[in-house]
N, C-alpha and C positions, 0 to 999 in steps of 0.2 A: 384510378384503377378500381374495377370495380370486384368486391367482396368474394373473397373465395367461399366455397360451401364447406360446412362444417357442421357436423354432427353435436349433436349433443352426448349421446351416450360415447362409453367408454369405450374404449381400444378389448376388440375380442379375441387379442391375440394369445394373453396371457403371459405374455414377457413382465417381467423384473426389470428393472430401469433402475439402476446407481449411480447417482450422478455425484460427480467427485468437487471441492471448492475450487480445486485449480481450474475446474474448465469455466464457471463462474466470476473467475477472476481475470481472468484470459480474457473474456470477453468486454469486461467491464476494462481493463485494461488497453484492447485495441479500442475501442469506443472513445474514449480519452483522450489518445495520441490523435486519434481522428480528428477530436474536438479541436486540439489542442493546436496542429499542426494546418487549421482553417481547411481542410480536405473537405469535410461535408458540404461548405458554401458553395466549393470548387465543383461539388458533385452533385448540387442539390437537397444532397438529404443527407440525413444522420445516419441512414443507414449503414450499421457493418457485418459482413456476411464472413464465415466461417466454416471448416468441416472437423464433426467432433471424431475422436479417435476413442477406439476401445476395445474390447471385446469382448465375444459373445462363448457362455459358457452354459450350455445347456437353453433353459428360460430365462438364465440372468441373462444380462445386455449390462455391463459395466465401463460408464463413459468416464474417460480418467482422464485427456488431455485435449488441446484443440488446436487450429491454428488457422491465421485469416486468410484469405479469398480475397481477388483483384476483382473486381468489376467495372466496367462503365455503363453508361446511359447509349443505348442505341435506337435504332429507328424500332426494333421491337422488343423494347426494351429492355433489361436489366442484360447481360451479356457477360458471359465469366471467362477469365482467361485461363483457359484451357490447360495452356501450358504451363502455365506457373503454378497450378493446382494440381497438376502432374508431379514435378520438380522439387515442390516441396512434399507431398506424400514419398517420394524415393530418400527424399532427405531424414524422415521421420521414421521412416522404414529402416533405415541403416544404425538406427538408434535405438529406438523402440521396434523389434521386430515381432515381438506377440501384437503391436496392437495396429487394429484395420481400422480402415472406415467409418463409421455405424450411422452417420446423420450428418445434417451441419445445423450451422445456427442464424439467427439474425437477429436482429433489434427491430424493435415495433409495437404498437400497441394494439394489430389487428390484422388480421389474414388477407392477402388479397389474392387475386389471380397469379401474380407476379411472384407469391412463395409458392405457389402450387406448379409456376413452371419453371423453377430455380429444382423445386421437388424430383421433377418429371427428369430433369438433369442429372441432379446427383445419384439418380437411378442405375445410371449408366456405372457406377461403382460399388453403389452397392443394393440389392436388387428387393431389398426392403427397410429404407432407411428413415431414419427417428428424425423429427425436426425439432428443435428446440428455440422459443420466442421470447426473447429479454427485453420487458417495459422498461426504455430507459427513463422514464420521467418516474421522481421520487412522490410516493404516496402515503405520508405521516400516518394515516388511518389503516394503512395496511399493515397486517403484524407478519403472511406471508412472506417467500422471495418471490418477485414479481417474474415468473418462471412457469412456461405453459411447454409442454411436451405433447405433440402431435407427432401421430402414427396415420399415415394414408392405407383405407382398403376403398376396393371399388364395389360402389353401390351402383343400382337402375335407380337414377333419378328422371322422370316422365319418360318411363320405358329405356331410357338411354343409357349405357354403360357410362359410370364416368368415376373418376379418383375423389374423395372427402378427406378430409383431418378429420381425426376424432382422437379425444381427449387419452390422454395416456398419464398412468399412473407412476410416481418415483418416487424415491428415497434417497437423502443424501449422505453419503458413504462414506468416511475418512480413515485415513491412515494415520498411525502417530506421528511422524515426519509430515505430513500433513495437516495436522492439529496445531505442531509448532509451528510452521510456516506461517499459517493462520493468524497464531498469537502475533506471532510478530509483524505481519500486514495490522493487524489492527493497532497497534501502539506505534505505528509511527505518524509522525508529526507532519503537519503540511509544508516545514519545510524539506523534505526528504530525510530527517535521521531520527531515530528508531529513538523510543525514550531511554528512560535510566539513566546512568550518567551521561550521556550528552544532553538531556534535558537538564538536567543540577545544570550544566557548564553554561548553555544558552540561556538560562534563569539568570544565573550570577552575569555574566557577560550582561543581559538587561541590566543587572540594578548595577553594575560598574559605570556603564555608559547616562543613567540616571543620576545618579550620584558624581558622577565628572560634569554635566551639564549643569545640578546646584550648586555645586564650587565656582564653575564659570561665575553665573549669574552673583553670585554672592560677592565678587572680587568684584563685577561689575559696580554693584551697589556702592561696595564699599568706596572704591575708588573715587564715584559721583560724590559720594558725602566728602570726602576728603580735599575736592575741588573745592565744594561748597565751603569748606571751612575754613579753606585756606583763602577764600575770596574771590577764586578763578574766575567761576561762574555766579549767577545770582543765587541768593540763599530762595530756595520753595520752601514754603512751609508746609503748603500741601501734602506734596513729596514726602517729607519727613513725616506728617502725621501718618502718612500708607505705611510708611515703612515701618514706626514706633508700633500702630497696630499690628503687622504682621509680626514682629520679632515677638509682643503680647501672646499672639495665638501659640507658640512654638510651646512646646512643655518645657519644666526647667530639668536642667540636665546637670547644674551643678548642686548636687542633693549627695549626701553621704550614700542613701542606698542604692545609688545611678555606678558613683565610684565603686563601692564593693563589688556590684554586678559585674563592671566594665574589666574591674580586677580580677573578678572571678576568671571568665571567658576567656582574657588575655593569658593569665597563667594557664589556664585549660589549651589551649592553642599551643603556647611553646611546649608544657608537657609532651603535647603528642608530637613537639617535632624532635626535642629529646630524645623522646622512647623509638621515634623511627629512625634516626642516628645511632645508637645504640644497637636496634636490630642487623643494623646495615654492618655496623662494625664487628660487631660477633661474627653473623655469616662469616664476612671475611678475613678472619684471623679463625672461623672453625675451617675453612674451605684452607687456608694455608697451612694451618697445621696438617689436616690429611694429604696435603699435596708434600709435606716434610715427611709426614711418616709413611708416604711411600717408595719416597725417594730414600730415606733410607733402609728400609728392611731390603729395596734391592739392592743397595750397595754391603750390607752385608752378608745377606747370600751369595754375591760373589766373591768373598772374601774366604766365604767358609770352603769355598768349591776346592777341591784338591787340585 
């Protein structure tokens, strides 16, 4: 496909461009199912297309949400299903009804003819729309978002009317509900649960499952020597020297300040189960007593009643 034209200088429109993380995440997020779900193989390419929603408020232009776009590969080329980009904007509309249209998006690392007549299309909804272009491929040397905002005007290129991208200027805008949200995409874990305490529980859960695996092994040992000693099997010396070594490397753990320690922690542990017994049992002898003394100030009220 070959290179669509583009300008260097800026967008002489003067528009305000805030782009919100959700619509950033949205995208990186259908990208991934795409990945995930082998769809790009199916379709040739990584590409995933989208239209972003927002709106326009004076010279701002505030992109706040987005949602994906069906395409297939046709005889000329790219093709959008009409209807279902229909379908879901009435859907999006019944929920969000301040926000329209404004652009849509794609993944790529370079303009072709093929975004300029994806362009030409989304025209059709909205009659000066923003495009926005997400380098999927990671670039450690980059400190930017890998994030290009094009605005088409029509220039005479060799006398000729014809449509350009040209660079457009943004800024990214959050809400506080959207800061948190943030936070919490970022602290979860690859395998889907968010840290904090389920991170402690999946930590411990490791070293349970570690420490159940050395008891295995150790009962194994033991058992082997036990053979050995009783005759079963042939005495190894070998064997036995690995093993006298390894038991050597072990620190020694019968030490007076090993016990204090051990003792320390252990009473520190029941303490606090104690004290949460304790807690448990108050509440419910304070909760029984107010449920007594409301049962009876009403049983004497109606004793007093004439």
């Amino acid at each position: 496909m070959p290179p669509a034209k583009v300008e260097a200088r800026q967008s002489a429109s003067g528009l305000d461009f805030k782009l919100h993380p959700l619509v950033v995440i949205n995208i990186s997020d259908h990208l991934l199912r795409i990945k995930a779900n082998g769809l790009d193989r199916a379709q040739g390419s990584e590409r995933v297309l989208g239209c972003l929603l927002g709106q326009q408020n004076g010279r701002v232009v505030d992109i706040s949400n987005s949602f994906e776009i069906r395409y297939s590969m046709g005889s000329n080329g790219i093709e959008i299903d009409e209807a279902f980009l229909v379908k879901k904007q009435e859907q999006y509309k019944q929920t969000f009804a301040s926000l329209d249209i404004v652009g849509w998006y794609a993944t790529g690392k370079m303009l072709t003819n093929a975004e300029m007549a994806i362009h030409r299309k989304m025209s059709e909804h909205n009659e000066s729309p923003v495009f926005l272009q997400l380098d999927p491929v990671f670039n450690p040397a980059q400190k930017d978002l890998p994030i290009s905002l094009y605005e088409s005007e029509l220039h005479s290129m060799e006398n000729v009317p014809s449509f350009v991208f040209v660079q457009a200027n943004f800024s990214i805008e959050t809400s506080e509900a959207e800061r948190i949200g943030v936070n919490q995409v970022a602290k979860v874990l690859p395998s889907g649960k968010a840290s904090g305490i389920e991170q402690l529980s999946a930590h411990m859960t490791s070293v349970h499952a570690a420490l159940k695996m050395l008891q295995g092994r150790i009962q194994l040992v033991t058992a082997h020597l036990d053979r050995m000693a009783r005759g079963t099997i042939p005495f190894d010396h070998a064997l036995v020297r690995q093993i006298s070594s390894t038991l050597q490397r072990f620190p020694a753990v019968e030490t007076s300040q090993f016990q204090d320690d051990y003792l320390k922690d252990h009473n520190d542990a029941l303490l606090t189960i104690l004290l949460s017994s304790w807690i448990n049992c108050t509440s419910a002898a304070n909760e029984m007593v107010e449920k007594f003394n409301m049962a009876y100030d009403r049983s004497s009220r109606r004793k007093q009643m004439p």
